[in-house]
N, C-alpha and C positions, 0 to 999 in steps of 0.2 A: 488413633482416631476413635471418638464415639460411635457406640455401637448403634444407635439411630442413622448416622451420616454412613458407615455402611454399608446396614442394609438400603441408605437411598442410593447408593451409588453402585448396588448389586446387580453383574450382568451389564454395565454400561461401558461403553469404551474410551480409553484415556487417546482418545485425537476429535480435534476442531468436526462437529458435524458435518462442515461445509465438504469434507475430504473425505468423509465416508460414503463412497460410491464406486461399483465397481467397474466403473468405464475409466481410471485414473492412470495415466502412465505405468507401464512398468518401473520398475524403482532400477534408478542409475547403479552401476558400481560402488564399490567404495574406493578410494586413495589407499592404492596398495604399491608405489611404486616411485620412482624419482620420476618426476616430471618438471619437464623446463618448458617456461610461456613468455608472452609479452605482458600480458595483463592477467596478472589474476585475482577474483572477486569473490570477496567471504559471505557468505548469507543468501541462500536464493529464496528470500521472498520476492514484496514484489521491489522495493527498492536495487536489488543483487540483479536480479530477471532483467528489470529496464535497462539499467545500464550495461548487459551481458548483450542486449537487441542492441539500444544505440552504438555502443562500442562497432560492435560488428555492420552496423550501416551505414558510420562515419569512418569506417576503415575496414573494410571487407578482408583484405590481406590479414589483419593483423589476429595473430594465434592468442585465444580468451579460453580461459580456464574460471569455470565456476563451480566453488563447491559448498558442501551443505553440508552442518553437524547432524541433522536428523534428514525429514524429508522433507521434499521443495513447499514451500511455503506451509509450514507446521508450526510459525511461530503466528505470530500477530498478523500478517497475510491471510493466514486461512483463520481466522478468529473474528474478522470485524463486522458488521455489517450490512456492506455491500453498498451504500451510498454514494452516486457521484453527486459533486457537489461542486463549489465553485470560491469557496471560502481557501485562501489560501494561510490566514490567522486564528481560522476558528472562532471568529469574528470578533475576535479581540480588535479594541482602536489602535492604530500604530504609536498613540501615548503610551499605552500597557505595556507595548510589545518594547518601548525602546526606539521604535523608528522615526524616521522623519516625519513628519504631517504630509498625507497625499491619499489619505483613503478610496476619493474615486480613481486614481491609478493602480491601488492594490486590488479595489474590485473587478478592475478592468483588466490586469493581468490574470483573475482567477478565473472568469470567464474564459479566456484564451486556452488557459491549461484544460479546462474540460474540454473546450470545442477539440482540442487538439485529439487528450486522450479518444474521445467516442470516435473522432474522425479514425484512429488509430484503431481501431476498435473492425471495424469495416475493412482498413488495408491489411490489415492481417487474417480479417476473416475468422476471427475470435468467434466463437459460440457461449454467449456467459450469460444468455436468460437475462438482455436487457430490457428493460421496460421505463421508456418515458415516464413516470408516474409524475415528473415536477418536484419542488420541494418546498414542503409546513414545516413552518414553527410554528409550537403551539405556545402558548402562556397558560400557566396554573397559579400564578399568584400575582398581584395588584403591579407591583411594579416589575413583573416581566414584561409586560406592558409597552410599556415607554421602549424597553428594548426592542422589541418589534415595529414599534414606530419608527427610531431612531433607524436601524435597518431598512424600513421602507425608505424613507426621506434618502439613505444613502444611493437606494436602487434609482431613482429617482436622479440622482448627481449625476451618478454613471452609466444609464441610460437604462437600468435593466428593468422590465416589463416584467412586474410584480402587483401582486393583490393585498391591503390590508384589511382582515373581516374580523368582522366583531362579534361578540358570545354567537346569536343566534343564527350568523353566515359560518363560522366554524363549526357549530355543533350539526346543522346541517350536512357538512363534510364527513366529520367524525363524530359519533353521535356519544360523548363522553361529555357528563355533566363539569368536569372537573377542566375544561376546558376554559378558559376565557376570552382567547382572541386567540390571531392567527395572522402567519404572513406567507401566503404561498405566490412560490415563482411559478407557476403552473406552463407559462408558454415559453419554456423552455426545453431543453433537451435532458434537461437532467432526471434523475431516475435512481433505482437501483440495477444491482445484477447480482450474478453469483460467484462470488469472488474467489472459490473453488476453481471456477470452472476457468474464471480469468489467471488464476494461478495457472493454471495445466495449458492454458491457451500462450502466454507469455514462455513459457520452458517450449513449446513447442515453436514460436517460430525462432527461440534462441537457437535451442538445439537444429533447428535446420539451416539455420543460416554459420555452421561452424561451432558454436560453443561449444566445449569438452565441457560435460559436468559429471560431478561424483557428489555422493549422497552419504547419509552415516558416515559421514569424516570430519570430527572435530579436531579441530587443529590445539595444538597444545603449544603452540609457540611459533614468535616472529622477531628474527631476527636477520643484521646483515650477513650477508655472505665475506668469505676470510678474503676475497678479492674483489675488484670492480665495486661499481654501483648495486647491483642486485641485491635479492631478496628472498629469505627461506624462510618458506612457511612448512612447520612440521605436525604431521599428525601420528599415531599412533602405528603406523603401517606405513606412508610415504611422506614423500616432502616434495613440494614444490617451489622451483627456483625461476625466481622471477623479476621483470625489469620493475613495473610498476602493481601497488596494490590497492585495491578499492575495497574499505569495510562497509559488509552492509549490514551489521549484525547490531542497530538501532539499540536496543534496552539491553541485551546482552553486554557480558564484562568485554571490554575491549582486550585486544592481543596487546597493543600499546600500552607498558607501564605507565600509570599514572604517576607523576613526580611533584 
């Protein structure tokens, strides 16, 4: 490493901001032992978390084991933004994407998923420093433009109560010359939060509703077990034998060879 890069990174600490604070869970066990589950789920961000909560509300009986190679959401969970939003394409057309043609259906299930998440938000009694704030796109160049229109006109199909403003209604908003137009959902519920805290908010109602989690346990290997259906997932200190497994370990190398 250059010695300029450093000293800029002298005295800083190597974990996501959002996670630096010290109201944060105690840190789980590690995987130190044989354990046998029903379900067990690699990655506790928030993809691992959601499905360790549904799991356990679509089947309360059923014994869930979730584990984590570092700490609960240390990867791309506690890294993003904190934006809810309601794009489930990243507003790519379903031409880009491969899909059928149906875009106000795609809009109209993304809405669903947020109203769901925020309503989910309250039944759990999450604390994560939401704030309604709505949601801008801004344009910085001539034909970002058209993008923002094309967007309104879709909000517009699918019934969603949107704004398009132009240089001097957005610079009014945000007072950045480099601004050119703008498309804000304002009467909406969407917003940001702190996705820390939504991290620590999600492990908590898993952990109370049953979930076993372990933490600093990479698993080094998945394979079958020498009888039955099951499934051994091994880490360095224990192994876990199990009927079914959920990977939630997103940009990370999968346990599945690839062939």
């Amino acid at each position: 490493m250059r010695t300029e890069l450093k000293e800029a990174l002298h005295g800083s600490k190597n974990m996501p901001l959002w996670l630096d604070r010290p109201d944060r869970p105690q840190t789980a066990p590690c995987l130190s032992a044989r354990v046998e589950t029903e379900l067990a789920i690699v990655g506790a961000g928030f993809t691992g978390l959601w499905a360790a909560l549904l799991a356990k509300e679509a089947h309360p009986d059923l014994d869930v084991v979730l584990i984590e190679a570092g700490s609960v959401g240390d990867g791309a969970s506690g890294r993003n933004g904190g934006c809810v939003s309601t794009t489930l394409t990243h507003y790519q057309s379903n031409r880009d994407l491969g899909l059928p043609e149906g875009e106000p259906e795609m809009a109209t299930l993304g809405r669903q998923n947020a109203e769901g998440f925020l309503d989910d938000l309250k039944r759990y009694r999450m604390q994560v420093d939401y704030e309604p704030t709505g949601y801008l796109h801004v344009a910085v160049q001539a034909d970002q433009i058209r993008a923002l229109q094309a967007l309104y006109e879709l909000d517009q199909k699918s019934g969603t109560a949107s704004v398009l403003l132009d240089r001097e209604a957005v610079q009014k908003e945000v007072a950045s010359p480099a601004f050119l137009a703008g498309h804000w959902d304002k009467q909406t519920r969407l917003g940001i939060l702190h996705p820390g805290k939504l991290v620590d908010g999600l492990r908590e109602a898993a952990c109370k509703r049953g979930v076993s989690l372990y933490e600093n346990s990479p698993l080094t290997q998945l394979t079958a077990a020498d009888s039955g259906s099951d499934i051994l997932l091994t880490s360095a200190h224990g192994q876990i034998r199990t009927r079914k497994v959920f990977l939630a370990t997103h940009a990370y190398p999968s346990l599945i060879p690839q062939t």
